[in-house]
Each structure stands twice: as structure tokens, then as C-alpha cells.
N, C-alpha and C positions, 0 to 999 in steps of 0.2 A: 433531560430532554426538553425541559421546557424553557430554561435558558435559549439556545439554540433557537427554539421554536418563535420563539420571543422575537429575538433578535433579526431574525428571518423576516415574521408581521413586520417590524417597525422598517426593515428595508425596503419592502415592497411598499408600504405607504408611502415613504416618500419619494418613491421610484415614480409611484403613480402621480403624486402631487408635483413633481419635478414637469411632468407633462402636460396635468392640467393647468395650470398656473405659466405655463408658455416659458417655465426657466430653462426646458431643454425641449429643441426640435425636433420632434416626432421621425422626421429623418434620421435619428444621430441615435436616439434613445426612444425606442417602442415600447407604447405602452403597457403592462404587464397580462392584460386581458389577452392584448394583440398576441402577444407570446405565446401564450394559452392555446388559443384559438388555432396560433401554425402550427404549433406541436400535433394536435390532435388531427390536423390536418396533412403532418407529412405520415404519420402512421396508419390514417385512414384510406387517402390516397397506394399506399404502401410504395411511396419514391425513395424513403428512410432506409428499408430492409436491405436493398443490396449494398447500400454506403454501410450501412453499420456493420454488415457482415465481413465487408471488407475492411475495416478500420480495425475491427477483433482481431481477424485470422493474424493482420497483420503485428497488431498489438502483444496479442502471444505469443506469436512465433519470433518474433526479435526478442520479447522477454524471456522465453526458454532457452531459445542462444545464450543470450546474457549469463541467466541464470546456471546452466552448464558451465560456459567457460568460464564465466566469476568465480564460481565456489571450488574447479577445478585448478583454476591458478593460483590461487587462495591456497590451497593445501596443498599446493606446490610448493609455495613457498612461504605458506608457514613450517614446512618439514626442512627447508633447506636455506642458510642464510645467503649462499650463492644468488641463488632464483630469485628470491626475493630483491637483492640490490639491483638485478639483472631487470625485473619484469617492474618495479614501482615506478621508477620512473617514465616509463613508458607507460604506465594506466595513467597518470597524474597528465600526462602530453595529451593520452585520450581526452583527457575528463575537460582541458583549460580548451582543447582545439575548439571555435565556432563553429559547433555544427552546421548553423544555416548556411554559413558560407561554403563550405565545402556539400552542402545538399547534393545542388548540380552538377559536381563532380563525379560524385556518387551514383548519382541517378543516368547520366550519360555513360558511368563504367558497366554499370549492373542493369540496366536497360530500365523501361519503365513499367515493368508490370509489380510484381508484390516484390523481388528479391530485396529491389532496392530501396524500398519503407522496408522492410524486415530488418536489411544492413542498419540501416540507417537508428532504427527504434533498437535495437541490439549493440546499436554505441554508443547511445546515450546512456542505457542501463546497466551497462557493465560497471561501470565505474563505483555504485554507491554497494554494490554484489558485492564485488571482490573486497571494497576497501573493507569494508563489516563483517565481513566471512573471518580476512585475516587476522581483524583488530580480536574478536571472538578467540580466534586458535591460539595467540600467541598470550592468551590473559587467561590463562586455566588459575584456581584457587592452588596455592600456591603449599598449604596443609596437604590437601586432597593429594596434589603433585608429588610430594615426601611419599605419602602412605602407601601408594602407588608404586614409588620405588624402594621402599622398603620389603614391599610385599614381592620383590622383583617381577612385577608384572610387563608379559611382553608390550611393546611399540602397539603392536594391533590391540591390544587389550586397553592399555593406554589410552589409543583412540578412540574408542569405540566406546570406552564407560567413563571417561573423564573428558577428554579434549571437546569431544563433539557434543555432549550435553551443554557443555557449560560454553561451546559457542554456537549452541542452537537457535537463543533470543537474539545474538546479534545476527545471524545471517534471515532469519526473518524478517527481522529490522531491514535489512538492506533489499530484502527481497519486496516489501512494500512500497520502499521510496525506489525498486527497479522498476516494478508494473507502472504504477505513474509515469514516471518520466518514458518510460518504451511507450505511452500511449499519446505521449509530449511527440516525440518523436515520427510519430507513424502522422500524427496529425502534421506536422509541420513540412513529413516529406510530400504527402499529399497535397499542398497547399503549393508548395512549389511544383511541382509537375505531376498529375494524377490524373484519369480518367473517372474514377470513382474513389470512396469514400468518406467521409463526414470530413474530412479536412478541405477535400473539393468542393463541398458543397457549401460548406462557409465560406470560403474564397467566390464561388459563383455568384451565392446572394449578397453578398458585400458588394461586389462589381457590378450588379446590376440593381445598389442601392433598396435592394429588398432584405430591411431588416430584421422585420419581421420575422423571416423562415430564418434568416443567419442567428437572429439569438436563440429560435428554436433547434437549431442542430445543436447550438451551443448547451444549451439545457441539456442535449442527448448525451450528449460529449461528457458532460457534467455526472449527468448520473452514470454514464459507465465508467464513468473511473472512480466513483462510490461503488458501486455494486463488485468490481475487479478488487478494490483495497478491502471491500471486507471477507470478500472472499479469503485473499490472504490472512485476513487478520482470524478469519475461521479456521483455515488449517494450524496459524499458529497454537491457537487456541486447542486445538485438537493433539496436532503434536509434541508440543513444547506444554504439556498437561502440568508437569511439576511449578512452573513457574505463576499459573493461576489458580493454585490447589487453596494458600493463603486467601487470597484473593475473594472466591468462591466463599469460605467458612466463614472471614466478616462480615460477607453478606447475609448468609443464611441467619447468623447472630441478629445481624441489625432487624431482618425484618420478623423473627422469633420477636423481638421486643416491641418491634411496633405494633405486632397482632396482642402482647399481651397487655400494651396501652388500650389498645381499642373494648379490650374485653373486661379492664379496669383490674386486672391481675397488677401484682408488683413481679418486677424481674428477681427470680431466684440469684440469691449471690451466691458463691463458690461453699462459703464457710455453712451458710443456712442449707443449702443442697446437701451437704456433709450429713449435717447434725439431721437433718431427713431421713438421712438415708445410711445409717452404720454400718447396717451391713455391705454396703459399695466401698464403703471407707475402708473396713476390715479386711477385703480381697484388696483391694490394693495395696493394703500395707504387706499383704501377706506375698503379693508377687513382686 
């Protein structure tokens, strides 16, 4: 964290000095205080609350679309090579289409309240869903996959203790770079035509040269799509447990050793912990 932290100071220093020093017009590039100052000020006023609420609801609910029908055509057609040649091409046509440009299309079909930011955040995010759901089902361990058949285990069983485990991390993976990009999308549908949400409202203050409040939405903007990605990165965390179990136990090691630095202890080696301790040795040889 303090990499980051770092690097963050030294951005805002010369953010600030870029302004003092008159290398950038305070029109173009607001001062970091200024930022400050409109953040605390769209939250206090409470003008923020309804755009944010609306930029969520919409941000979810085209990510849970996604998120359905991603993982759902995914295991379509990872179970079928049919489907599969039948439906890639047509994700890959979603994925390359310009979304901006067809925005207004969109929004003229599906009218202008949330449907058409949902459509809209829900076809941007499909695409990273399905492709990593499928990449996940079709790349099972290929041992595991023997023993499996060996063991004659049914299709459901199959999937259920081999397939979907072991494409758990990849549809997580895709389900993170979904939520981003659906909150890409809900802002950008907003921005072309919306009465409310933070995509509006950065379009508003841009327009009327108030940058001020515009790079504070953008801050808003900013941390909710931090606060959404770790959320996912929480459930993964949660669900997908096997994959940070390693993870977890080199930590607990590292800092076991750094508290025994601090207390001028030497770290026990494997062979000294033994010779400690014989009778531990002894049960283990015996089991």
C-alpha cells in the first residue's frame, strides 16, 4: 500500500504545481483542493444522491443481465460444439460493435428512462462474462478429467465437482472486468441522453465549463467502481476459498517471522522443530 500511496502523493503534487506555475489553465485542469472542496459539496448539498443511485441501479442491473446470460451461454456452449460455433461469433460481432455509435439507436428503441442504460451497460459486459466462463469450462485438469471417467462419474457430477470448480477463478475474472465495463457503459449511455445520473451530470458540468463539480463526479465515479470491483473481488474471495488457501498460509508464515524478528527469536527450521519435538516426529511416522 504504500507503493500506490506514493505514487498517488507524487501525482497530486504535480497536479497542483502544473496549476500553480500557470503550465495548465485552471479552466482545463482544477486545482486538487478545488476537487476536494466540490466533492464535499455535492454530498453535502445532496445533488449526488439521486445521480448516484441512478448510475448503481443501472450499473447492476445490466451487470446481472450480462452476468446471467454470459455464464448461461457459456455452458451452453461449452457442453455443445454446435452452440458454440453457432453463438462465438456473434459475442466477438457484440464485443468489436462501437457501442457509442449505436448509443442512440438504442436509446430511441428502448426509450429513455433506465431500460436503455441497463441494455446498453448489459452489452458492454457480456462479452468479457461469457468469453472467461467458457475459456474456464473447456480447460478442466485433464488428470482430474481421467479419474473422473474412470470412476464413471455421471455429466452432473462431472460438473458439479470438476468442471465448475476449476472454472470458478476464470468466470470471476470475467465477472470483474463485467461490473467495470457495465458501469463504462451506463455512464457513457447517460452522457448521450439521460435526465439523471453521474454520467449526466459530468456532461452538464463540462458544458457549462464547471470543472470543478465535473472532476468531482468523476472522483465519484472513480470510487464506485473501486468499491463494486472489490466487492467482487470479495465474493471471489469468499467463494473460490480453495484458490487463496496457499495464498493465506505464506502470509500467516511471513508475518510468524516478522513478529519473531521483532522479539529477537530465530525462526524454527523444519529439521530443529523435529529434533524439539520427537514425540510429533514419532506420530507422524507412525501415521
Amino acid at each position: 500500500m504504500i507503493a500506490p500511496a506514493a505514487l498517488f502523493a507524487v501525482v497530486v503534487v504535480l497536479w497542483d504545481l502544473a496549476n500553480t506555475q500557470g503550465w495548465v489553465s485552471d479552466l482545463i485542469l482544477p486545482r486538487p483542493w478545488d476537487v476536494v472542496v466540490a466533492t464535499y459539496e455535492l454530498f453535502s448539498t445532496g445533488i449526488v444522491w439521486e445521480h448516484l443511485l441512478a448510475t448503481f441501479y443501472e450499473t447492476l442491473a445490466g451487470f446481472a443481465a450480462a452476468a446471467v446470460l454470459g455464464i448461461g451461454t457459456a455452458l451452453a456452449a461449452g457442453s455443445s460444439r454446435l452452440v458454440r460455433q453457432m453463438v462465438y461469433p456473434y459475442a466477438v460481432t457484440l464485443q468489436v460493435l462501437p457501442m457509442l455509435s449505436i448509443a442512440p439507436i438504442l436509446i430511441s428503441a428502448f426509450g429513455f428512462g433506465y431500460t436503455s442504460k441497463i441494455v446498453i451497460a448489459g452489452m458492454i459486459a457480456f462479452f468479457p462474462v461469457f468469453v472467461n466462463a467458457l475459456t474456464g469450462l473447456l480447460a478442466p485438469d485433464p488428470d482430474a478429467e481421467e479419474l473422473f471417467r474412470s470412476l464413471r462419474a455421471g455429466k452432473k457430477r462431472t460438473f458439479l465437482s470438476l468442471l465448475l470448480p476449476t472454472a470458478a477463478p476464470m468466470i470471476f475474472a470475467g465477472l470483474r472486468i463485467g461490473l467495470t465495463l457495465a458501469l463504462a457503459g451506463a455512464v457513457v449511455a447517460e452522457i448521450v441522453s439521460a435526465q439523471k445520473g453521474l454520467g449526466f451530470l459530468v456532461q452538464r458540468y463540462s458544458s457549462q465549463l464547471n470543472q470543478d463539480d465535473a472532476f468531482a463526479v468523476v472522483l465519484v465515479l472513480t470510487a464506485m467502481g473501486l468499491l463494486l470491483y472489490a466487492a467482487i473481488g470479495l465474493a471471489d474471495r469468499t467463494i473460490v476459498f480453495w484458490r487463496h488457501a496457499g495464498r493465506s498460509t505464506s502470509k500467516t508464515r511471513s508475518r510468524e517471522r516478522s513478529v519473531r524478528r521483532r522479539l529477537g527469536e530465530t525462526p524454527a527450521r523444519p529439521a530443529e522443530s523435529a529434533a524439539s519435538n520427537p514425540s510429533a516426529s514419532q506420530e507422524e511416522k507412525v501415521s
